[in-house]
C-alpha positions as a printed NumPy array, in Angstrom:
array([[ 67.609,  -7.445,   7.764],
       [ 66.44 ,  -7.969,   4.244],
       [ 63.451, -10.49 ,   3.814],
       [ 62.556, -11.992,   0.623],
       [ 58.642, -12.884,  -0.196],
       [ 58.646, -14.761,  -2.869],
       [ 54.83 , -15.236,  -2.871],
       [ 53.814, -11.546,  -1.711],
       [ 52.318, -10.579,  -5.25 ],
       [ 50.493, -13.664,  -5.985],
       [ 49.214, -13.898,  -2.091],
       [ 48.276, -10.024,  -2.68 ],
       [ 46.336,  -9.925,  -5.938],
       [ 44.537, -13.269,  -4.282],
       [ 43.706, -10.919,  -1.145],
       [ 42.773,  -7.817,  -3.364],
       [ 39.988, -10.368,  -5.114],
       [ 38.88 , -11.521,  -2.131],
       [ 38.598,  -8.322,  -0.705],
       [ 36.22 ,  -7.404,  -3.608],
       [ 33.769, -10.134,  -3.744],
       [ 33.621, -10.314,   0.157],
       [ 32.775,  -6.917,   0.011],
       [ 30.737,  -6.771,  -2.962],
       [ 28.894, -10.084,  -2.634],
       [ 30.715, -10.983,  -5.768],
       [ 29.894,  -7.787,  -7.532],
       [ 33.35 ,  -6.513,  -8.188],
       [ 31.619,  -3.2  ,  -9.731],
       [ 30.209,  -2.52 ,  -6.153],
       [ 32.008,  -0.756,  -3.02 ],
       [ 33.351,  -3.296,  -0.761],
       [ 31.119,  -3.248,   2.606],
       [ 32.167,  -4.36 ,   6.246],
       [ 35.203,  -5.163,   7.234],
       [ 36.787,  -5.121,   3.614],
       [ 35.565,  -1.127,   3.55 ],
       [ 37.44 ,  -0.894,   6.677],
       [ 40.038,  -2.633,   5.705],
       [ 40.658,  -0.107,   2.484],
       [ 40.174,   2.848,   4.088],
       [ 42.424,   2.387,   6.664],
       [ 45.515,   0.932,   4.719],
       [ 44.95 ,   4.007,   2.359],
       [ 44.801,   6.129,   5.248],
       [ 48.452,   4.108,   6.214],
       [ 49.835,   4.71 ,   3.221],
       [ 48.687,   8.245,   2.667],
       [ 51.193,   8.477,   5.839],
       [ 54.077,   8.152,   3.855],
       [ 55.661,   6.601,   6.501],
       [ 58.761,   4.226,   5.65 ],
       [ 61.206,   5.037,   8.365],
       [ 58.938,   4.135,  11.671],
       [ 58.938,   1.938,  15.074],
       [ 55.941,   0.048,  16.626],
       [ 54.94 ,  -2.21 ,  18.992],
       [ 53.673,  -5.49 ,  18.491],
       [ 52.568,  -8.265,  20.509],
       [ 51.55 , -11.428,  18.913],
       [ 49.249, -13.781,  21.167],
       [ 49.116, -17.225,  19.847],
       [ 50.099, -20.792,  21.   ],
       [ 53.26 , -20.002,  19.192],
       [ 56.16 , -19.287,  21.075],
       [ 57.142, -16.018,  22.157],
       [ 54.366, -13.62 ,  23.208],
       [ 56.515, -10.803,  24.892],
       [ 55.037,  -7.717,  22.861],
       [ 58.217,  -6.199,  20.441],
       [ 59.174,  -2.819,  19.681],
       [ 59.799,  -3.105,  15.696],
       [ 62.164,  -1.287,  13.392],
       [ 61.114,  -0.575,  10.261],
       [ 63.548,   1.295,   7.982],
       [ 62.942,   2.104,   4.205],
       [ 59.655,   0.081,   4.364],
       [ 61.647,  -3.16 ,   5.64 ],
       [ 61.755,  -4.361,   9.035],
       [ 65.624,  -3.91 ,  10.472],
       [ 65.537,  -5.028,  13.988],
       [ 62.858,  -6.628,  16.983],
       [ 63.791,  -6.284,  20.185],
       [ 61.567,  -7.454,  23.252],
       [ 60.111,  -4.545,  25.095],
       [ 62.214,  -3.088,  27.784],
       [ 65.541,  -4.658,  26.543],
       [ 68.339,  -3.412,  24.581],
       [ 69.362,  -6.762,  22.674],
       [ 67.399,  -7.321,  19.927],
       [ 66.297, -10.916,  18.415],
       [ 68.608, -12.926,  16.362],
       [ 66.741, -12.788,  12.495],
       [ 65.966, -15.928,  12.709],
       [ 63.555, -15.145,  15.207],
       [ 63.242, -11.436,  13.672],
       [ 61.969, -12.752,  10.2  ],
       [ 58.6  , -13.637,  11.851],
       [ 57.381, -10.115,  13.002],
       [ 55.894,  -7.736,  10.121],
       [ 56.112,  -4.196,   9.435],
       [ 52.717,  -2.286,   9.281],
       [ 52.303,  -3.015,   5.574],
       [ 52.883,  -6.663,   6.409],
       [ 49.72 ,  -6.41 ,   9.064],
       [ 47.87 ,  -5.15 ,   6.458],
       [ 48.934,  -8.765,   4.052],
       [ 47.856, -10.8  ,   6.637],
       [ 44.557,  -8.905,   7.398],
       [ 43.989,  -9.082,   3.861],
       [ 44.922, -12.658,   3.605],
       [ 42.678, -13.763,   6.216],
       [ 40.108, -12.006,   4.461],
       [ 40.296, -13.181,   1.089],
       [ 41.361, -17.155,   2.795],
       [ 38.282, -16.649,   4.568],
       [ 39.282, -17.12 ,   8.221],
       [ 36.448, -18.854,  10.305],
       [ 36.516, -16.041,  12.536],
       [ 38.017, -12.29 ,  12.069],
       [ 37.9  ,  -9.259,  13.674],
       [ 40.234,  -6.172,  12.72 ],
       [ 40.344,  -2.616,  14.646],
       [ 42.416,   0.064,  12.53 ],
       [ 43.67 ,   3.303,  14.61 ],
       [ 41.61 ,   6.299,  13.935],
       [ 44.433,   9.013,  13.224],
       [ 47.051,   6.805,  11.221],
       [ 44.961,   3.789,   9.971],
       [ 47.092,   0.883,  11.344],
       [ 45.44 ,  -2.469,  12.328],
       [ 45.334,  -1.974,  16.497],
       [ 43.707,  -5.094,  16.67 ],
       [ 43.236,  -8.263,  14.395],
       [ 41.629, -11.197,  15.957],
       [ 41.913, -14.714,  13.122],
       [ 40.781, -17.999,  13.777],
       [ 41.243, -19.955,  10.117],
       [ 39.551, -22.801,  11.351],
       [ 36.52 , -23.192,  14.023],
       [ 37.438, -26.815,  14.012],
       [ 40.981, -26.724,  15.362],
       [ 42.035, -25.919,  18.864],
       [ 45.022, -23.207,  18.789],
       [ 45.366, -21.942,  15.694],
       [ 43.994, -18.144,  16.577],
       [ 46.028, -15.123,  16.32 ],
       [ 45.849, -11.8  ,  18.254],
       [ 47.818,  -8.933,  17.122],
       [ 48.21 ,  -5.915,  19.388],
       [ 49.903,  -2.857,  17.68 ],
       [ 50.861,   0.028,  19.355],
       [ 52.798,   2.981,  19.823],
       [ 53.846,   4.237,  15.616],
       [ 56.258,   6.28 ,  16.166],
       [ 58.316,   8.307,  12.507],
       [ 61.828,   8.195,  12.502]])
């Protein structure tokens, strides 16, 4: 499945900025701090990987819709298939479109980041760097708008 983002770059480079001055207190010459040093050592622990040809699990909880955790396809750096766990059929792209790869974790951890989200919490796994955990809530106002995402289970291909 091929999946445009037509907004990726811009939404990036906004993240990257954000990333810096939340980590920096604004000082962009500074080492980011927190969650943002976290955050860049992990995705360049990711990346450092190599990995473009991989399957995970993911499990999205959310008032959303479907909150069945997926085993995701990612080939050549693009996700190709979701199927639910422990079936064989997987989800039309329609539904597909919704469910990153790794990288795509990382743009929405750095997203909420740079937004800010009200609340945030990320875990990244300690041998390959992947977000584990990411916990958003973008607005302490509004009931059901958090996001959980559980990843899981990286496996080359």
């Amino acid at each position: 499945m091929t999946r445009t983002r037509p907004r990726s770059r811009s939404l990036l480079a906004a993240a990257l900025l954000g990333l810096a001055a939340l980590g920096c207190g604004g000082d962009l010459t500074s080492p980011p701090t927190g969650l943002a040093r976290d955050f860049v050592e992990a995705r360049a622990k990711w990346r450092a990987q190599g990995l473009t040809d991989y399957d995970y699990t993911l499990q999205v909880l959310c008032f959303c819709g479907d909150v069945r955790p997926m085993r995701i396809a990612v080939r050549g750096g693009v996700v190709a298939s979701v199927t639910p766990v422990g079936e064989v059929v997987p989800l039309p792209a329609q539904q597909a479109q919704w469910y990153p790869s790794v990288e795509g974790l990382f743009d929405l951890v750095a997203a909420a980041i740079a937004q800010p989200a009200a609340s945030l919490q990320a875990e990244f796994d300690a041998l390959l760097g992947f977000p584990r955990r990411f916990d958003v809530d973008y607005r302490a106002e509004v009931a059901d708008d958090e996001f959980t995402y559980l990843a899981s289970a990286v496996v080359a291909r």
